[in-house]
MIFINU-395884 format. One record per residue (C-alpha): residue number from 0; x, y, z. Coordinates in steps of 0.5 Angstrom, whole numbers, plus 2048, in hexadecimal, padded with zeros to 3 digits. Layout:
residues N
{nr: NUM c1: X c2: Y c3: Z} $
...
//
This chain:
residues 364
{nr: 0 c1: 827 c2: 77E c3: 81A} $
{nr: 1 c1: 820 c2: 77C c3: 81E} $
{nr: 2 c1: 823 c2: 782 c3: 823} $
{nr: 3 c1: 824 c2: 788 c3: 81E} $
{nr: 4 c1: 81E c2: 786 c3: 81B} $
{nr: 5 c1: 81A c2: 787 c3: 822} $
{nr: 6 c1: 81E c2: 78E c3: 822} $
{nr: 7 c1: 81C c2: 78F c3: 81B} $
{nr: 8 c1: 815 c2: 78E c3: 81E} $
{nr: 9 c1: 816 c2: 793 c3: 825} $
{nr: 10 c1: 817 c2: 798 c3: 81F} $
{nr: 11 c1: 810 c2: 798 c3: 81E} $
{nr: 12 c1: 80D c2: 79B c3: 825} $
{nr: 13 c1: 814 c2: 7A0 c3: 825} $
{nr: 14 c1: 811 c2: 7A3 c3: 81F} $
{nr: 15 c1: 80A c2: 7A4 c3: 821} $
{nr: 16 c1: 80D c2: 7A7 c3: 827} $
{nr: 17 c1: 810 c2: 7AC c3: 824} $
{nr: 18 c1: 80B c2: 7AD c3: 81F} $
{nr: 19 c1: 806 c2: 7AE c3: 825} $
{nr: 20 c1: 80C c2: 7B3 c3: 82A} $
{nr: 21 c1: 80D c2: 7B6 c3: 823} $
{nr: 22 c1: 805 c2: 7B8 c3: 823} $
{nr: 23 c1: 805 c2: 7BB c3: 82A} $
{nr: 24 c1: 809 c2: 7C1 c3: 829} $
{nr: 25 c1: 809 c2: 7C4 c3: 821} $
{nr: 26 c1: 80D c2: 7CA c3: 822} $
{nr: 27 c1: 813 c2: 7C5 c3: 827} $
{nr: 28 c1: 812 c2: 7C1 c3: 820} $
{nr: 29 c1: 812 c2: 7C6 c3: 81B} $
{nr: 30 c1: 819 c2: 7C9 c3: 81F} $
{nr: 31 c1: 81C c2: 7C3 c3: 820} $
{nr: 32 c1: 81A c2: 7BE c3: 81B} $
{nr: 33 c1: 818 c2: 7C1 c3: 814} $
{nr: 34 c1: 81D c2: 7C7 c3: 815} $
{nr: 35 c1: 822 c2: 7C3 c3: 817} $
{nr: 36 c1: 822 c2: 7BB c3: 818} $
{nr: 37 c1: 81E c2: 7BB c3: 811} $
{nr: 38 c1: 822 c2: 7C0 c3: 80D} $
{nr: 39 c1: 828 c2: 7BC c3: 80F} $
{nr: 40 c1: 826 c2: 7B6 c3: 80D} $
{nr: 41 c1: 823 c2: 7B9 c3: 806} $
{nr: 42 c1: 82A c2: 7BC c3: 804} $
{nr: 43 c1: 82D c2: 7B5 c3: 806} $
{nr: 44 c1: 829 c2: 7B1 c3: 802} $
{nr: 45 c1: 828 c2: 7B6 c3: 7FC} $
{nr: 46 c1: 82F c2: 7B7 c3: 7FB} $
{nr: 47 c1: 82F c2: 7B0 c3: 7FA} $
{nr: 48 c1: 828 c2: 7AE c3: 7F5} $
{nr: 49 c1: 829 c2: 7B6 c3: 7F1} $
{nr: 50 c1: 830 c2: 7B3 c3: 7EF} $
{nr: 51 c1: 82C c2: 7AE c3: 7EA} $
{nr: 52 c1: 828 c2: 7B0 c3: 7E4} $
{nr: 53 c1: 823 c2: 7AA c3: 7E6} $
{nr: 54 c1: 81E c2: 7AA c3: 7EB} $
{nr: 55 c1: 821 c2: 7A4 c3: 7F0} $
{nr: 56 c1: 81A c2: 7A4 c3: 7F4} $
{nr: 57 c1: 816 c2: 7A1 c3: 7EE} $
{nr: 58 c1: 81C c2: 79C c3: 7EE} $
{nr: 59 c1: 81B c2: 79B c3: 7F4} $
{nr: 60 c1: 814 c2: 79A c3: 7F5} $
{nr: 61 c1: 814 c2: 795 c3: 7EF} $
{nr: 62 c1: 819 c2: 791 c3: 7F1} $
{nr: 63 c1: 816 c2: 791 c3: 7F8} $
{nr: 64 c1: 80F c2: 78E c3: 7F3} $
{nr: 65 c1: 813 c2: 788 c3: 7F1} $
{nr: 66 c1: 816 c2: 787 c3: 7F8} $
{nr: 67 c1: 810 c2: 786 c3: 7FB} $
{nr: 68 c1: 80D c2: 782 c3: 7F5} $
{nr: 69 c1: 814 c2: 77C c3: 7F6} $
{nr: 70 c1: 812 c2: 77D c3: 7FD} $
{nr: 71 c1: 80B c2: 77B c3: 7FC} $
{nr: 72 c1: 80C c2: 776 c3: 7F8} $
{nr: 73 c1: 811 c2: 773 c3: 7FE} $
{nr: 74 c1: 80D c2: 772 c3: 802} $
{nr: 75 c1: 808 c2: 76F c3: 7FE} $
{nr: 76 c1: 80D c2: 76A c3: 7FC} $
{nr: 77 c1: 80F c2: 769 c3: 803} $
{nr: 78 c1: 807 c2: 768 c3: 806} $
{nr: 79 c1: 807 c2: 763 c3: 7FF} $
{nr: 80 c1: 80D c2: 75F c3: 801} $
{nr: 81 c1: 80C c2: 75F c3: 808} $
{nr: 82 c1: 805 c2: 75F c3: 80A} $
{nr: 83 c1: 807 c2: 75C c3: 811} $
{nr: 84 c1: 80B c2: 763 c3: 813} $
{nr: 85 c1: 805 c2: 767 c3: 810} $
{nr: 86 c1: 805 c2: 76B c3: 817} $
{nr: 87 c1: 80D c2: 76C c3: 818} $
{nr: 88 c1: 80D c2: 76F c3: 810} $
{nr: 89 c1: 807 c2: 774 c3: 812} $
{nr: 90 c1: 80A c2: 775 c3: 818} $
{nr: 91 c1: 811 c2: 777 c3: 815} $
{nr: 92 c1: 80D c2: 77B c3: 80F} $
{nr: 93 c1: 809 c2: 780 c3: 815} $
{nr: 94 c1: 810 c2: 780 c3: 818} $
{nr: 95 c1: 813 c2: 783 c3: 812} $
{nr: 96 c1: 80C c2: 787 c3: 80F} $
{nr: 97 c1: 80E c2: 78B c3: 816} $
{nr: 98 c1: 815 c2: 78B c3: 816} $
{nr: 99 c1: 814 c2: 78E c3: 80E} $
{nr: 100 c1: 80E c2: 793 c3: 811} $
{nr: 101 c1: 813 c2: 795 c3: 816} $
{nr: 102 c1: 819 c2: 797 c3: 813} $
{nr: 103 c1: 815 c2: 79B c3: 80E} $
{nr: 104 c1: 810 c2: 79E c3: 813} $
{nr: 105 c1: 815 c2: 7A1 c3: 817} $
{nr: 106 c1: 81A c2: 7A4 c3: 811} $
{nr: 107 c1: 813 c2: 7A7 c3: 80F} $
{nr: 108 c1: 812 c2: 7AA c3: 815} $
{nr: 109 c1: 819 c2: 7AD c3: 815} $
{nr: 110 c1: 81A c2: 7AE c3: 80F} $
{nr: 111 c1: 814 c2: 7B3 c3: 80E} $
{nr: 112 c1: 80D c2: 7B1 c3: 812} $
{nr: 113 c1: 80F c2: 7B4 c3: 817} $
{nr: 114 c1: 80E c2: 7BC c3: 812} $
{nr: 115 c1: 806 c2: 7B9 c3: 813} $
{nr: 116 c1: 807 c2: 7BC c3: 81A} $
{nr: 117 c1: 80B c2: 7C2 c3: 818} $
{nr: 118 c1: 808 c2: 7CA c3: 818} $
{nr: 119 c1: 802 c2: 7CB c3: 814} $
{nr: 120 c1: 803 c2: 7D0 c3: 80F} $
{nr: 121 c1: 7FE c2: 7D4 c3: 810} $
{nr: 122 c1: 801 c2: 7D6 c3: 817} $
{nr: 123 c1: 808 c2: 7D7 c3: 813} $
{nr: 124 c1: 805 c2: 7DC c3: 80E} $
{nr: 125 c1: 7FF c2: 7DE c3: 815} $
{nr: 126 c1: 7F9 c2: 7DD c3: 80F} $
{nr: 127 c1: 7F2 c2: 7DD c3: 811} $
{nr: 128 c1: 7EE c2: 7D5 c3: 80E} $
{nr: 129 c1: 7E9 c2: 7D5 c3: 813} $
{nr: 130 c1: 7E3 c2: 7D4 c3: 80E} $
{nr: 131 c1: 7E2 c2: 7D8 c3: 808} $
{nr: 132 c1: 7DB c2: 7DB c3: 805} $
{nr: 133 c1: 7D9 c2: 7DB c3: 7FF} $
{nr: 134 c1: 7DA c2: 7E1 c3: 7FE} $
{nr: 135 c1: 7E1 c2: 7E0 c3: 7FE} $
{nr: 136 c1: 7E2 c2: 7DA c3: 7FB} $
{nr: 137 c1: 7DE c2: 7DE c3: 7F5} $
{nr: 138 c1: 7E3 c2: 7E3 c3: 7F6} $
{nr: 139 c1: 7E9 c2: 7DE c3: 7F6} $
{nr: 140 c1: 7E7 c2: 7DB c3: 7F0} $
{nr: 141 c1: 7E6 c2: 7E1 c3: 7EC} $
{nr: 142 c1: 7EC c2: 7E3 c3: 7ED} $
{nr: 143 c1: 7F0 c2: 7DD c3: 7EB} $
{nr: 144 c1: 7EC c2: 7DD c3: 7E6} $
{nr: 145 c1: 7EE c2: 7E4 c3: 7E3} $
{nr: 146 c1: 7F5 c2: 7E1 c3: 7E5} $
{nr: 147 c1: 7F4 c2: 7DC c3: 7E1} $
{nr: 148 c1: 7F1 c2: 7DF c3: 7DB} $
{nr: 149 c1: 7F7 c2: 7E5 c3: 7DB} $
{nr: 150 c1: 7FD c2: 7E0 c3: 7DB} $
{nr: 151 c1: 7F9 c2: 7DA c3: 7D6} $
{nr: 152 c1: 7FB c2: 7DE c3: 7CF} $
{nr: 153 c1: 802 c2: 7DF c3: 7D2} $
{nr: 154 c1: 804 c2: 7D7 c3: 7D1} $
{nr: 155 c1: 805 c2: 7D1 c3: 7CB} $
{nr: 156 c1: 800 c2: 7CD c3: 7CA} $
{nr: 157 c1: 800 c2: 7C6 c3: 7C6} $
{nr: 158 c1: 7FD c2: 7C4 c3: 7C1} $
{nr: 159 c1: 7F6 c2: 7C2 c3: 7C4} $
{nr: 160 c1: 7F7 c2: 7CA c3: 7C6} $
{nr: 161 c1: 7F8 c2: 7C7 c3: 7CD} $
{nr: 162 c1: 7FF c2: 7CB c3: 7D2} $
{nr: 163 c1: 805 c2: 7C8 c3: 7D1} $
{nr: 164 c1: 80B c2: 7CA c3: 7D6} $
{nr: 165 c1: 811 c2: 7CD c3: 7D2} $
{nr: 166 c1: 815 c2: 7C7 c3: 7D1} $
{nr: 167 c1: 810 c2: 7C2 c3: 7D3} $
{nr: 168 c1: 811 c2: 7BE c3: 7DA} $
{nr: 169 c1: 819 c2: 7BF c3: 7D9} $
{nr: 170 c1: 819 c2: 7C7 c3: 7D9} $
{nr: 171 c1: 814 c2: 7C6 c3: 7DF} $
{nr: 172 c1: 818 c2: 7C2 c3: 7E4} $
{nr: 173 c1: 81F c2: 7C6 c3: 7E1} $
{nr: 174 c1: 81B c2: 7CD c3: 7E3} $
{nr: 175 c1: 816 c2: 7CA c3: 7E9} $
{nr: 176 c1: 81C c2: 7CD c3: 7EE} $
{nr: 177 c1: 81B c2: 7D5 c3: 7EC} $
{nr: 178 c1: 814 c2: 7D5 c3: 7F0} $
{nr: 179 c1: 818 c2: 7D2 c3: 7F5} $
{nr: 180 c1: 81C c2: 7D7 c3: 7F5} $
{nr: 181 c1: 818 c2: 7DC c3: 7F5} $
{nr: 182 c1: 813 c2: 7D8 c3: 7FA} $
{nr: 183 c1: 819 c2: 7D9 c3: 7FF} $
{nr: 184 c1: 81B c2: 7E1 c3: 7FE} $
{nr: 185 c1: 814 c2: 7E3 c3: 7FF} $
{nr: 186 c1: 811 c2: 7DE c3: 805} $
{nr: 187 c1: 819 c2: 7DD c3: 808} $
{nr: 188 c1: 814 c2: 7D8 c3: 80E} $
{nr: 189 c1: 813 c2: 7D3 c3: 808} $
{nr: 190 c1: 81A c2: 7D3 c3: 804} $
{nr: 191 c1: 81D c2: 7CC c3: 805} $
{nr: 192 c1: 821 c2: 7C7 c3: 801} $
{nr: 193 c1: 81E c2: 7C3 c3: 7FA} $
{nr: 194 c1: 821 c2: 7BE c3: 7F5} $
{nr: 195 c1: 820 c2: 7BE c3: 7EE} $
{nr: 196 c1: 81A c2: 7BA c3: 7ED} $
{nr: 197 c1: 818 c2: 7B4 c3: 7E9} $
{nr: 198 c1: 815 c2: 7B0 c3: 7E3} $
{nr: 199 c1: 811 c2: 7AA c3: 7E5} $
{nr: 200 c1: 814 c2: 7A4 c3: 7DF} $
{nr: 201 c1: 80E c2: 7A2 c3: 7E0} $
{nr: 202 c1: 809 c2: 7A8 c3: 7DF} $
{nr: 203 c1: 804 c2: 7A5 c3: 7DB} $
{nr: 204 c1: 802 c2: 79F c3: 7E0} $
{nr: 205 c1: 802 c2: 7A4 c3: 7E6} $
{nr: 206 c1: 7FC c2: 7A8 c3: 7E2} $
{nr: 207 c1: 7F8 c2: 7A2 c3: 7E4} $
{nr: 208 c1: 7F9 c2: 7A3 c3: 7EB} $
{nr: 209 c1: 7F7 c2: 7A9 c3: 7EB} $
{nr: 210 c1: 7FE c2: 7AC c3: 7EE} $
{nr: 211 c1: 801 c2: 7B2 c3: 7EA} $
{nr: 212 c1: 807 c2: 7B4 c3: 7EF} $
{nr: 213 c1: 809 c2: 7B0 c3: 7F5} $
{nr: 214 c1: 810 c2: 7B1 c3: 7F9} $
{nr: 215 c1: 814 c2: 7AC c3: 7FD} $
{nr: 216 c1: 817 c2: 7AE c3: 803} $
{nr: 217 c1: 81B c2: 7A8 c3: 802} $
{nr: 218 c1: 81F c2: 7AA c3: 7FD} $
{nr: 219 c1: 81D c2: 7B2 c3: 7FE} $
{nr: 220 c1: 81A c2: 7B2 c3: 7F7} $
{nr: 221 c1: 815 c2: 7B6 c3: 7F3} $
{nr: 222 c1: 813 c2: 7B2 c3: 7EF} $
{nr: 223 c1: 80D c2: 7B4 c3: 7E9} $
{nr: 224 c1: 808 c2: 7B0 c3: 7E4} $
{nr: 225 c1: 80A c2: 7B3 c3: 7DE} $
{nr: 226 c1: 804 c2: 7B1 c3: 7DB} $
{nr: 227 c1: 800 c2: 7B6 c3: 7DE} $
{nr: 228 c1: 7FC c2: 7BC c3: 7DA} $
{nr: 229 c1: 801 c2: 7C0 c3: 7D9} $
{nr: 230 c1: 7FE c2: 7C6 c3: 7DC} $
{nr: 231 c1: 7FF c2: 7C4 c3: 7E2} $
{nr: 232 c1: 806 c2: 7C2 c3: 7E1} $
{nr: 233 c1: 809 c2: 7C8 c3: 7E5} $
{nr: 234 c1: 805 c2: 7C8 c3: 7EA} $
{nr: 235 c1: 805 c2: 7C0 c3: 7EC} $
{nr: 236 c1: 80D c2: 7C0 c3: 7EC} $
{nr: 237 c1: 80C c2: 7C7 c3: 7F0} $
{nr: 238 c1: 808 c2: 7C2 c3: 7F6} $
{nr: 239 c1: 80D c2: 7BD c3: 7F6} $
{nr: 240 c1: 812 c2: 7C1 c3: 7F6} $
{nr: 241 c1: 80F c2: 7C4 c3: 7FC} $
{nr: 242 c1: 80F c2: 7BE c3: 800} $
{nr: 243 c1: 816 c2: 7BD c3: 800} $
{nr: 244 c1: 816 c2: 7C4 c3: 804} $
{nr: 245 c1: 813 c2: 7C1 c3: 809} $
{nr: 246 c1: 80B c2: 7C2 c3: 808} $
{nr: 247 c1: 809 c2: 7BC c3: 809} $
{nr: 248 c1: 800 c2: 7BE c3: 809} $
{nr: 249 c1: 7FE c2: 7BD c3: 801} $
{nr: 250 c1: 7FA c2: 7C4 c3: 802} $
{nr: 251 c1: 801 c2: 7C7 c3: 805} $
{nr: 252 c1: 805 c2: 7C4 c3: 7FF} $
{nr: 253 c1: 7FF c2: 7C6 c3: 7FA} $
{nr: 254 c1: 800 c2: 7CE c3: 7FE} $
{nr: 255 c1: 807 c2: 7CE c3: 7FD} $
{nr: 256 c1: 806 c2: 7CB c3: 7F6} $
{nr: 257 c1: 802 c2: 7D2 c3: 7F3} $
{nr: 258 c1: 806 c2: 7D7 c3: 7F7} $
{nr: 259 c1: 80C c2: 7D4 c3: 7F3} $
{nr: 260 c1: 808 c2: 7D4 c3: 7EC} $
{nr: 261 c1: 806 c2: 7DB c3: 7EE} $
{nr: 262 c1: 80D c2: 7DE c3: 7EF} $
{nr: 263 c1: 810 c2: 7DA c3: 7EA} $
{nr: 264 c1: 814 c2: 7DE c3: 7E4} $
{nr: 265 c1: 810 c2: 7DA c3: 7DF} $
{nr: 266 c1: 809 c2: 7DA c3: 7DD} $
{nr: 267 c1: 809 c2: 7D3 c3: 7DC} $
{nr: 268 c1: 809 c2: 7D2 c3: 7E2} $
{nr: 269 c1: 805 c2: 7D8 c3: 7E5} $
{nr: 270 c1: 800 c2: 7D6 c3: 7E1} $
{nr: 271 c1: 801 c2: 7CF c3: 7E3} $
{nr: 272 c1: 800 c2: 7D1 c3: 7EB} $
{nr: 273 c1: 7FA c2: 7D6 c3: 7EA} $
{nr: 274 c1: 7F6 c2: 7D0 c3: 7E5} $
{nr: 275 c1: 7F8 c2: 7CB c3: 7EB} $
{nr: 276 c1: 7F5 c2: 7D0 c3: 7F1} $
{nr: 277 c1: 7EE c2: 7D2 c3: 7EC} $
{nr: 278 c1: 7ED c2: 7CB c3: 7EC} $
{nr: 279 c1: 7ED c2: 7CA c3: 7F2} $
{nr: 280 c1: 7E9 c2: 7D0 c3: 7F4} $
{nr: 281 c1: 7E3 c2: 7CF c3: 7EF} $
{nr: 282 c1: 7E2 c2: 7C7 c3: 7F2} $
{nr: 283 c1: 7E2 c2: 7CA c3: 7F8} $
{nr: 284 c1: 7DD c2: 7D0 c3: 7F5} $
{nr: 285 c1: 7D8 c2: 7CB c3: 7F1} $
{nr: 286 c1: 7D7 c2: 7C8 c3: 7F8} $
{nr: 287 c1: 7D4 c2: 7CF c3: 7FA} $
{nr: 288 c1: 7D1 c2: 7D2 c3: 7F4} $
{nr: 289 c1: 7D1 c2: 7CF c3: 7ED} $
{nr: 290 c1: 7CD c2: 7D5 c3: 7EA} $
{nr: 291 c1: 7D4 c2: 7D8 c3: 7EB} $
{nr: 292 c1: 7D9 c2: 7D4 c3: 7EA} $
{nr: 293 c1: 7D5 c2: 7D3 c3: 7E3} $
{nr: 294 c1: 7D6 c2: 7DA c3: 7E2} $
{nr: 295 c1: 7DD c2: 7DB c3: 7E4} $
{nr: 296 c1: 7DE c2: 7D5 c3: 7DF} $
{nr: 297 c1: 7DB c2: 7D9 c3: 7DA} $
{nr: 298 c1: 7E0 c2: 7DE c3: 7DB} $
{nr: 299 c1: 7E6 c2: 7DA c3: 7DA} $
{nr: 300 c1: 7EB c2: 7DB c3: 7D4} $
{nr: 301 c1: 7EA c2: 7D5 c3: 7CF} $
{nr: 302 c1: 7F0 c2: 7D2 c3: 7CF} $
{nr: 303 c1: 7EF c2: 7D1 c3: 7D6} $
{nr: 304 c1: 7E9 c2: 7CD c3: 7D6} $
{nr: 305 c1: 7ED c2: 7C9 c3: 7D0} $
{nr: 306 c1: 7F2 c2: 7C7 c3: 7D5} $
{nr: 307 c1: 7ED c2: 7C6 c3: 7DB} $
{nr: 308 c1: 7EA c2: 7C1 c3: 7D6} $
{nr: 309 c1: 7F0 c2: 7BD c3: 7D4} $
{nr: 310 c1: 7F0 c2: 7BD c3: 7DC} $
{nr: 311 c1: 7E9 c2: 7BA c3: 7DC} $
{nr: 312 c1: 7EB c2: 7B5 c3: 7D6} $
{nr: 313 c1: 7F1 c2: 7B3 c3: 7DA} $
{nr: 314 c1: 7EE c2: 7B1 c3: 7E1} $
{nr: 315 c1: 7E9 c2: 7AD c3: 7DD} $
{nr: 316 c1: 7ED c2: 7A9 c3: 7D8} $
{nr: 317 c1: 7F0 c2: 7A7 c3: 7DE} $
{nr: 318 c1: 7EB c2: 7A6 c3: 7E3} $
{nr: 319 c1: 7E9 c2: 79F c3: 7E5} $
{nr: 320 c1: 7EA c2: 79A c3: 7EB} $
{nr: 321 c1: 7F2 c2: 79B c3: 7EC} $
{nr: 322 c1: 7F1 c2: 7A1 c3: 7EC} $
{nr: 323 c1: 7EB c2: 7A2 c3: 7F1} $
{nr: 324 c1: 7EF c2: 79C c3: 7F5} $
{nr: 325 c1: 7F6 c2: 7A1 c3: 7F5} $
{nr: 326 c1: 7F1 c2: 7A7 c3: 7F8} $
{nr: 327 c1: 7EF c2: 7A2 c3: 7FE} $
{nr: 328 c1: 7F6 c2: 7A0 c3: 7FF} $
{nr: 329 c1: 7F8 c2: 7A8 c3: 7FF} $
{nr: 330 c1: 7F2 c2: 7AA c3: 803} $
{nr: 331 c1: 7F4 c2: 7A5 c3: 808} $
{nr: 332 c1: 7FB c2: 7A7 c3: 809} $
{nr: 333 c1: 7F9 c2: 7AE c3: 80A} $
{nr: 334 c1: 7F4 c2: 7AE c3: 80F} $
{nr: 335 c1: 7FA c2: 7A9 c3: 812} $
{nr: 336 c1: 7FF c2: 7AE c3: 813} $
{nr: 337 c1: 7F9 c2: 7B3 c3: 815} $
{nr: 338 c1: 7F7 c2: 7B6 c3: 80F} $
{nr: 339 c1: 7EF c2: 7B4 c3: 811} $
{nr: 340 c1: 7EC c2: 7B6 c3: 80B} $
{nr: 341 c1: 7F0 c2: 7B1 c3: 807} $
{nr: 342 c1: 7F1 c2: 7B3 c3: 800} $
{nr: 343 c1: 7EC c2: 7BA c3: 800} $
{nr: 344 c1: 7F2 c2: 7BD c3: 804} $
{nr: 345 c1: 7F4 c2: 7BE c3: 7FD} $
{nr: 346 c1: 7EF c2: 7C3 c3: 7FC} $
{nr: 347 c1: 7F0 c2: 7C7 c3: 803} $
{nr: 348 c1: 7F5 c2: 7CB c3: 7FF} $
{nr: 349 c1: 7EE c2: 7CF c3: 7FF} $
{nr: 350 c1: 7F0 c2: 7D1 c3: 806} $
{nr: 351 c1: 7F6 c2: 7D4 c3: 804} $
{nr: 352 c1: 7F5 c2: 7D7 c3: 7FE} $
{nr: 353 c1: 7EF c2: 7DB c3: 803} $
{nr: 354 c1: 7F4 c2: 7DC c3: 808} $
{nr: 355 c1: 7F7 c2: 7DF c3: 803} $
{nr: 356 c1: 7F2 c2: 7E3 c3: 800} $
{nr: 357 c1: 7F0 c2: 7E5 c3: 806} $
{nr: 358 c1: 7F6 c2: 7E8 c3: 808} $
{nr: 359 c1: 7F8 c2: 7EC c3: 802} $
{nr: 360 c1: 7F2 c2: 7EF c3: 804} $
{nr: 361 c1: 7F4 c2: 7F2 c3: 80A} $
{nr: 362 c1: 7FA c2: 7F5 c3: 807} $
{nr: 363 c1: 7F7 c2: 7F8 c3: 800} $
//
């Protein structure tokens, strides 16, 4: 048992080389792990977990929770009753911290860590992000906010006024895979493989963590807050998805996100993809010129300031301490896997939707 604790434990720098040789070349790691070592891994696993209604990483996840608590409270009662071999149990507990770290770790890597090495997608699709001008992002959101304005009348409403998607949650999860689709027939360099994404039981407590999607690679699931404002729905649901193709940088994922929203059949969700984007692009815009991101505002269809406000309502209602703790955890783990903005990569997407933008100009 010592020795294969210690060969848990050699997993660990194996994994870090990986994850460093994998960083060296991003075109070798794109044609040889996320086109093809990854795929294959996703398929296995997926066909596995997509059998199950219910999502096995929260599963997981909970009975890890617990294992580590009996594990503590272990150790505790050791050190109680044996304060003479208080060093030989610390010694044994850092040998088996390690050895978990390294099990995990490397199937992390294996299993998806390596796609934060992958091709960017800017050079996939060859988009210009080199910095915008105001003007652009000016024009940027006008457009989105045009966008915006044409499809809002075209989708259900709740009671408070407020998008509701056809079907609630479940008619999303049960259509997300039309944009994908779609996604695939109009950008071939994107296509891959997805699995039907999941419920999060415990939705209302994730809200205070500030987590509105979060996929496992472990058990190659997206898995989805369903507690989040419902405008937003589709568009969350498209950016887990989205990791499961491969894109493993939030903005990527975001990218991927809008452009399946965009090209989805259905409203709900093409509105959805275009909200998703118009907010991004006027955060980034008030950070430029206020004066014109009021006057964009202004412009906005009343059904979309409702639902920008059920948004604003959302975050503060579970605004608070976990919540600003989760967001340090997730900006660590981003910048330790080479996203160096941490959690505003999230907002990069603004790049993109440029690059996007700037593109389309050529061609018109």
């Amino acid at each position: 048992m010592k020795y294969i604790k210690y060969l848990f434990i050699s997993l660990l720098p194996i994994g870090l080389l990986l994850n460093y040789l994998s960083s060296l070349n991003s075109s070798i790691t794109k044609e040889i792990y996320s086109n093809y070592i990854y795929r294959q891994i996703f398929k296995t696993v997926s066909g596995i977990t997509n059998k199950l209604p219910i999502s096995i990483a929260e599963i997981l996840l909970i009975f890890f929770a617990v294992v580590i608590i009996w594990q503590v409270l272990i150790v505790f009662k050791r050190l109680i009753k044996n304060p003479s071999k208080v060093i030989l149990i610390i010694k044994k507990t850092i040998i088996n911290i390690f050895a978990l770290t390294g099990v995990l770790y490397f199937l992390f890597v294996l299993m998806w860590g390596m796609n934060y090495n992958n091709s960017h997608i800017a050079e996939i699709l060859e988009l210009d992000i080199s910095p915008p001008s105001v003007e652009e992002l000016i024009n940027l959101c006008s457009y989105l906010a045009d966008e915006a304005n044409l499809l809002r009348p075209k989708v259900q409403e709740d009671a408070q006024g407020v998008m509701h998607p056809d079907g609630g949650y479940k008619g999303v999860f049960e259509r997300a895979y039309s944009g994908f689709e779609e996604l695939a027939k109009n950008f071939p360099q994107l296509a891959g493989h997805y699995g039907k994404p999941k419920s999060i039981m415990m939705s209302p407590l994730l809200s205070y963590t500030g987590i509105w999607g979060i996929y496992i690679p472990f058990t190659s699931e997206a898995n989805i807050n369903i507690n989040i404002p419902a405008p937003f729905l589709p568009s969350t649901t498209s950016h887990e998805m989205a990791h499961q193709l491969g894109f493993a940088r939030e903005e990527e994922a975001n990218y991927v996100a809008y452009l399946t929203c965009r090209l989805h059949p259905d409203f709900d969700f093409q509105y959805s993809g275009i909200l998703f984007a118009l907010n991004h692009a006027l955060n980034e815009l008030y950070l430029h010129d206020s004066d014109k991101y009021d006057e964009i505002r202004l412009k906005l269809d009343k059904g979309i300031e409702r639902d920008f406000e059920e948004i604003n309502w959302f975050n503060n209602k579970y605004n608070g301490r976990v919540r600003e703790a989760f967001s340090q955890s997730n900006d660590l783990y981003l910048k330790a896997n080479g996203q160096k903005q941490g959690e505003k990569s999230y907002n990069k997407v603004v790049e993109l939707l440029i690059g996007e933008y700037r593109l389309n100009l050529t061609k018109n």
